[in-house]
C-alpha positions as CSV (number, residue, x, y, z in Angstrom):
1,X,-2.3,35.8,-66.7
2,X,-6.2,35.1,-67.1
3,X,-8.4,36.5,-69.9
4,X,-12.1,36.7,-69.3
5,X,-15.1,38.0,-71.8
6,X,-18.4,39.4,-70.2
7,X,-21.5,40.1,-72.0
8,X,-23.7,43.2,-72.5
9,X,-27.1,43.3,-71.2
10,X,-30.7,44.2,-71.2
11,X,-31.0,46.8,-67.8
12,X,-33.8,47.1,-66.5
13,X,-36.1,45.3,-69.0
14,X,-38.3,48.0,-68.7
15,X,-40.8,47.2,-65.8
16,X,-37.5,46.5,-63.1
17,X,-35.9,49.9,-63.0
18,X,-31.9,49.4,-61.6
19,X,-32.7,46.1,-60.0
20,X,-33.9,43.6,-63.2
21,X,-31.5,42.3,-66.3
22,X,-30.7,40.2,-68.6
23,X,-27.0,38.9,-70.1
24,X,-27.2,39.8,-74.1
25,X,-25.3,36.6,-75.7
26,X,-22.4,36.9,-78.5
27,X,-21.6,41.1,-77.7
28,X,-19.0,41.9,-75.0
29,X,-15.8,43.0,-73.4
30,X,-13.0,41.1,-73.0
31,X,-10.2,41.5,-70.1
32,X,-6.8,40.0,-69.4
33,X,-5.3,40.5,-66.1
34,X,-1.7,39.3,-64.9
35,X,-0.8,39.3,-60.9
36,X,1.9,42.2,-59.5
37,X,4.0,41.9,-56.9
38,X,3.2,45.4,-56.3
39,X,-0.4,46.1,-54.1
40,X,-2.1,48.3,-57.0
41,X,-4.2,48.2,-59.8
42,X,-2.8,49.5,-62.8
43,X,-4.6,50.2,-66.3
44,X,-2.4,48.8,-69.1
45,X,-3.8,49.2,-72.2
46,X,-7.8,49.9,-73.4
47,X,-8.4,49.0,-77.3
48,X,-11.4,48.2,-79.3
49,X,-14.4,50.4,-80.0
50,X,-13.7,52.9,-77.1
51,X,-10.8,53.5,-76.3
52,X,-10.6,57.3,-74.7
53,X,-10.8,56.2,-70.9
54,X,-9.8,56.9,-68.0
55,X,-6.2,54.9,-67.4
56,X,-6.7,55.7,-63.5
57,X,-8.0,53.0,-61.8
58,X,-9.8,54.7,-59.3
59,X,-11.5,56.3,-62.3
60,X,-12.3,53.4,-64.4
61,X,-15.4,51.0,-63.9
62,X,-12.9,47.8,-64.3
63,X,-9.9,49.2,-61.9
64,X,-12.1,50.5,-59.4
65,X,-13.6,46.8,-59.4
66,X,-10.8,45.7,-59.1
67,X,-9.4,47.7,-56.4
68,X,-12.1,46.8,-54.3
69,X,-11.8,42.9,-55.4
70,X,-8.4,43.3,-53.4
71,X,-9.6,44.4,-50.6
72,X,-12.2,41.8,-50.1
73,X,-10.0,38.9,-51.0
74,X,-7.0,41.0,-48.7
75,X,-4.9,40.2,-51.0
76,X,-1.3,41.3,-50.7
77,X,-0.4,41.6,-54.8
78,X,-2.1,43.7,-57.4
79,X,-3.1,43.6,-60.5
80,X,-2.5,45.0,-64.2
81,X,-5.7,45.1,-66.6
82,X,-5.5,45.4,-70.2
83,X,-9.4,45.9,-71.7
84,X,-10.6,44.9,-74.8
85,X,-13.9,47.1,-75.5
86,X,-16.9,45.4,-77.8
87,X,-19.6,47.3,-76.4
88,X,-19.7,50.9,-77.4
89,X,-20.7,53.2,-74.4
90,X,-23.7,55.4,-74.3
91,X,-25.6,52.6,-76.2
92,X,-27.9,51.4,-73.0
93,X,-25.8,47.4,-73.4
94,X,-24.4,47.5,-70.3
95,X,-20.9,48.4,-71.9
96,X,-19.3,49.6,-68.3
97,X,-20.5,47.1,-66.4
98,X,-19.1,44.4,-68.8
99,X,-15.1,45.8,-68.7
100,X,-16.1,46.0,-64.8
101,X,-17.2,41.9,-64.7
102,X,-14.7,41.0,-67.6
103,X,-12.2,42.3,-65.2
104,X,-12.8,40.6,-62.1
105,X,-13.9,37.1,-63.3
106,X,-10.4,37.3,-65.1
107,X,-8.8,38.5,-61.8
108,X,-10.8,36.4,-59.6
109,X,-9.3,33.4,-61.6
110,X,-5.6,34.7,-60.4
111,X,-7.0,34.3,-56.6
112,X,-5.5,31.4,-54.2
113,X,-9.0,31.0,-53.5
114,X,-11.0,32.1,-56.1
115,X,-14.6,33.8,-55.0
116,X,-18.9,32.8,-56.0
117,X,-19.6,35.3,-58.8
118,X,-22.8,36.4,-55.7
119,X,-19.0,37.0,-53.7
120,X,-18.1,39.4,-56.7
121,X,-21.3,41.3,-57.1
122,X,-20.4,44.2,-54.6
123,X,-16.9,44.6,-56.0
124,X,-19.2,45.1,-59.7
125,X,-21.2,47.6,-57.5
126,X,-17.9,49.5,-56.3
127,X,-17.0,49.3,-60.3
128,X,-20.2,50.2,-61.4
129,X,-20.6,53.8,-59.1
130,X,-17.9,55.1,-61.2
131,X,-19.6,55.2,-64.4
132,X,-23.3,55.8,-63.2
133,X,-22.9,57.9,-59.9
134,X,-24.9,55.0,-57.9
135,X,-25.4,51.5,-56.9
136,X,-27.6,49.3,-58.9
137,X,-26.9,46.0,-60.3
138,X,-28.9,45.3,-63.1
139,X,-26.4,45.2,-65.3
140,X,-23.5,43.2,-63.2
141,X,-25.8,40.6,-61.6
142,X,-26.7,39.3,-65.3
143,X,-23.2,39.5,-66.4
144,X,-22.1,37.4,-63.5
145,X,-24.7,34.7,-63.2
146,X,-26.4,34.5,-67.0
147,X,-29.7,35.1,-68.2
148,X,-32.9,37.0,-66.3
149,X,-31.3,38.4,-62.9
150,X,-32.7,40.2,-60.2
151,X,-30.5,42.3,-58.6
152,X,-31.2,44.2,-55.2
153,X,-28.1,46.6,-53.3
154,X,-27.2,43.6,-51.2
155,X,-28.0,40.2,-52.8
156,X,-28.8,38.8,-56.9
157,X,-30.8,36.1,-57.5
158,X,-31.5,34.5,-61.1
159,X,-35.2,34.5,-62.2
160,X,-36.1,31.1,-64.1
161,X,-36.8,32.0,-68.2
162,X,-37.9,29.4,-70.7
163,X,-34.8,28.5,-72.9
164,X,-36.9,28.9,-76.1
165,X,-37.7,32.8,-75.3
166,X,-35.5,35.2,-77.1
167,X,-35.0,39.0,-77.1
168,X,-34.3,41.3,-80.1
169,X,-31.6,44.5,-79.1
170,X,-31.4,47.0,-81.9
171,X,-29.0,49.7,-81.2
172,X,-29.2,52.7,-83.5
173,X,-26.0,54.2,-84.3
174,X,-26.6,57.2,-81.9
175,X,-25.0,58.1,-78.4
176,X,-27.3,58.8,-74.9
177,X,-25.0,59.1,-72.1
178,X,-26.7,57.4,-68.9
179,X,-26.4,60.3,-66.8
180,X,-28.5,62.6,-69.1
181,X,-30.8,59.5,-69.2
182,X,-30.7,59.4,-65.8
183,X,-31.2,63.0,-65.0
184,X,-34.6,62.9,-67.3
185,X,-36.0,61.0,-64.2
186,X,-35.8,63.8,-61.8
187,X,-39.8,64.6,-60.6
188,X,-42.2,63.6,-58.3
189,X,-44.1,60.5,-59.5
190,X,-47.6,59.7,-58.5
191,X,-48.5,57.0,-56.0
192,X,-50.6,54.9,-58.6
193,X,-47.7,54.8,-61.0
194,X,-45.7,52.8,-58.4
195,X,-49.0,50.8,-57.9
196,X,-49.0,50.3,-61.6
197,X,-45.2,49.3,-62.1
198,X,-45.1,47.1,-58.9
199,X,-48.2,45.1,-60.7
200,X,-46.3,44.7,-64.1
201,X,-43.1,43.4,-62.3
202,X,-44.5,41.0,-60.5
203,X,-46.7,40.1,-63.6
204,X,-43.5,39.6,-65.9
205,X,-41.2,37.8,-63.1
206,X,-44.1,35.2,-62.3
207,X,-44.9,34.8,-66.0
208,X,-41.3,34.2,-66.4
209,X,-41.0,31.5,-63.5
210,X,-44.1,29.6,-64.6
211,X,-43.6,30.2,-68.5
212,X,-46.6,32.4,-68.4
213,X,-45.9,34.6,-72.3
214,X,-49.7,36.0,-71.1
215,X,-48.2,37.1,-67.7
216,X,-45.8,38.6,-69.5
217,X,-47.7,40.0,-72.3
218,X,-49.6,41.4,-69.7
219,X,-47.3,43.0,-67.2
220,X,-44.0,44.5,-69.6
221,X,-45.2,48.0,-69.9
222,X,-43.1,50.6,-68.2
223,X,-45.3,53.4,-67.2
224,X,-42.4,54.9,-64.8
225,X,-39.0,55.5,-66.2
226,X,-40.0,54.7,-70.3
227,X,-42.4,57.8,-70.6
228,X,-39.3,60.0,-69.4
229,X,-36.7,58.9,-71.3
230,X,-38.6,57.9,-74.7
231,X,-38.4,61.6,-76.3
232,X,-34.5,61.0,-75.7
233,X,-34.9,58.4,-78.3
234,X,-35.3,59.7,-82.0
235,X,-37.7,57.4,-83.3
236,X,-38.5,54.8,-80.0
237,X,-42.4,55.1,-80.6
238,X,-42.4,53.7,-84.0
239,X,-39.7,51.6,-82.9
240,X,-41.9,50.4,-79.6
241,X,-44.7,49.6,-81.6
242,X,-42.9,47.9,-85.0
243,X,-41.8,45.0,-82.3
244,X,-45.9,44.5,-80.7
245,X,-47.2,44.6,-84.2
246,X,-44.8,41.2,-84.7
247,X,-46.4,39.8,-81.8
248,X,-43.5,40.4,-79.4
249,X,-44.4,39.9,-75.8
250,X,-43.5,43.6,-75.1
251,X,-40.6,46.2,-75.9
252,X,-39.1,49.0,-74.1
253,X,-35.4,51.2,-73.7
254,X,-32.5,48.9,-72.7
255,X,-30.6,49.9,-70.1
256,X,-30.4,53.8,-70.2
257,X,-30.9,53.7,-74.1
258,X,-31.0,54.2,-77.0
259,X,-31.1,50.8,-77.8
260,X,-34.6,49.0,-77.7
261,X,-35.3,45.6,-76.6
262,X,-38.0,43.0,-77.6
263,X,-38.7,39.9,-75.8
264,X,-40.3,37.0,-77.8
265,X,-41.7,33.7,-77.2
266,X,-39.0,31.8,-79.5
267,X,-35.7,32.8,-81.8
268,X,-37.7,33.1,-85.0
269,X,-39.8,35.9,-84.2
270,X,-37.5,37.6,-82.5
271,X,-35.5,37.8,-86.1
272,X,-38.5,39.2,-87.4
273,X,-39.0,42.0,-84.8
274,X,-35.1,43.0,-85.2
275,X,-35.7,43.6,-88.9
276,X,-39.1,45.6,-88.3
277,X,-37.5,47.7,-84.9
278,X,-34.3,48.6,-87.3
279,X,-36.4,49.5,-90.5
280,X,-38.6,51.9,-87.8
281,X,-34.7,53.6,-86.8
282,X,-34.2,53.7,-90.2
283,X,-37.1,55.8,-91.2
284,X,-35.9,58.1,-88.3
285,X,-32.6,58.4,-90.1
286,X,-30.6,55.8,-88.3
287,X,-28.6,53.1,-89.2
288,X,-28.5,49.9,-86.5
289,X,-27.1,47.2,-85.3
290,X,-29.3,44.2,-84.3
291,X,-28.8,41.6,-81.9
292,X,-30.5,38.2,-81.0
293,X,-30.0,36.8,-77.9
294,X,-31.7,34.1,-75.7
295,X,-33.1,35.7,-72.6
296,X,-31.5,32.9,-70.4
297,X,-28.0,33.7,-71.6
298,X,-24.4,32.7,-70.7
299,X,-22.5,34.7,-68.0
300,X,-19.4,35.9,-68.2
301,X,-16.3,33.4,-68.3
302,X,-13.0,32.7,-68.5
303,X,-11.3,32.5,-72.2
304,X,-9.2,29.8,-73.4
């Protein structure tokens, strides 16, 4: 048997809609996966903070992964999962995509010849269409290779961050499934908007490269999916602008939401913007969790 944990994450980080994120250190799933002799996945056991899922693989983030990790490794045994859940779903972490990469690092590990996590990312897309209803990566691709990822439908590629930059994640106690979120989006969108959003990406991923905080300070403002999904979001103005007024490099939804992000120039003032973005969800009536993570962190791995 192998046992792997995988880390939430930071999807989209505002300005990379589905194709940029980043691994959230210290919050996670946790899988443990034994070899079959029989060619199926099966769905053992799911405990921890959710735990009301579907035990069909083909319905489940994880076995669905899983199921397609056997067919691209044509592997003639199967596997049996048992998932424990750290992440809470509906919180905008990244909490299906982390059973989904828990799962097939820990399965990949039972593998004659073991596969590159890049080898694994389409098996995490397979996983991923289950609990989202499309392809996109920006969750996976950070849980797979670490820190700032960018993530396209065919290929991820990790996006150089300084090691002293930190982000602040504040998740208010409060539920926003990601298709809801994702159904907000529905629209046309004007032509300078993409203009607009295309400038800030590029801004924020050469800032990052070049250790730029200016090019960064400049270009993380989402003026595409942000403006749609903020009145989902009890509170996010105050929240948005509690983390500039610290001096945070910018702020926006996480993932689907509701939690918030902050990214920071070093681990200090990211503290202080947690304690300012959870006192803002508090005046909305919310309690939080907060969560301090370096932007460049660890990927997924196996467990002792």
């Amino acid at each position: 048997m192998a046992s792997a944990f995988s880390p939430g994450s930071v999807g989209n980080v505002g300005v990379g809609f589905d194709i940029l994120g980043h691994a959230i250190a210290g919050i996670g799933d946790i899988a443990h996966v034994r070899r079959i002799d029989e060619p199926v996945v099966r769905i053992a056991a799911i405990r921890g903070t959710v735990t009301d899922l579907p035990l069909q693989p083909e319905r489940n983030t994880a076995g669905m992964a899983l199921i397609s990790l056997r067919q691209v490794a044509g592997v003639p045994f199967g596997f049996e999962l048992s998932l424990e859940k750290g992440i809470p779903l509906g919180s905008g972490l990244g909490g299906s995509a982390a059973s989904c990469v828990a799962a097939l690092v820990a399965a990949n590990a039972l593998l004659d010849a073991p596969l590159t996590p890049e080898a694994l990312y389409p098996c995490a897309l397979a996983g991923e269409v289950v609990a989202s209803g499309g392809i996109h990566g920006d969750n996976v691709g950070p849980m797979l290779l670490g820190g700032l990822v960018l993530a396209t439908a065919s290929r991820v590629t990790r996006v150089q961050v300084p090691a002293a930059w930190h982000a602040a994640v504040v998740h208010p106690h409060a539920v926003l499934e990601t298709r809801r979120a994702r159904a907000a989006l529905q629209g046309d969108y004007a032509l300078k908007e993409f203009v607009a959003q295309s400038a800030n990406l590029a801004q924020v991923l050469l800032g990052c490269e070049r250790g730029d905080a200016d090019l960064v300070r400049a270009g993380l403002r989402d003026v595409l999916v942000e403006p749609r999904r903020a009145p989902l979001i009890a509170g996010f103005a105050a929240v948005q602008q509690a983390a500039l007024d610290t001096g945070a490099m910018g702020a926006s939804i996480s993932g689907a939401g509701p939690s918030v992000f902050a990214w920071c120039e070093t681990e200090a003032q990211a503290r202080i913007a947690a304690e300012a973005m959870a006192a803002a969800f508090a005046d909305a009536g919310f309690g939080s969790d907060r969560h301090l993570t370096p932007i460049a962190a660890p990927a997924a791995g196996l467990l002792p």
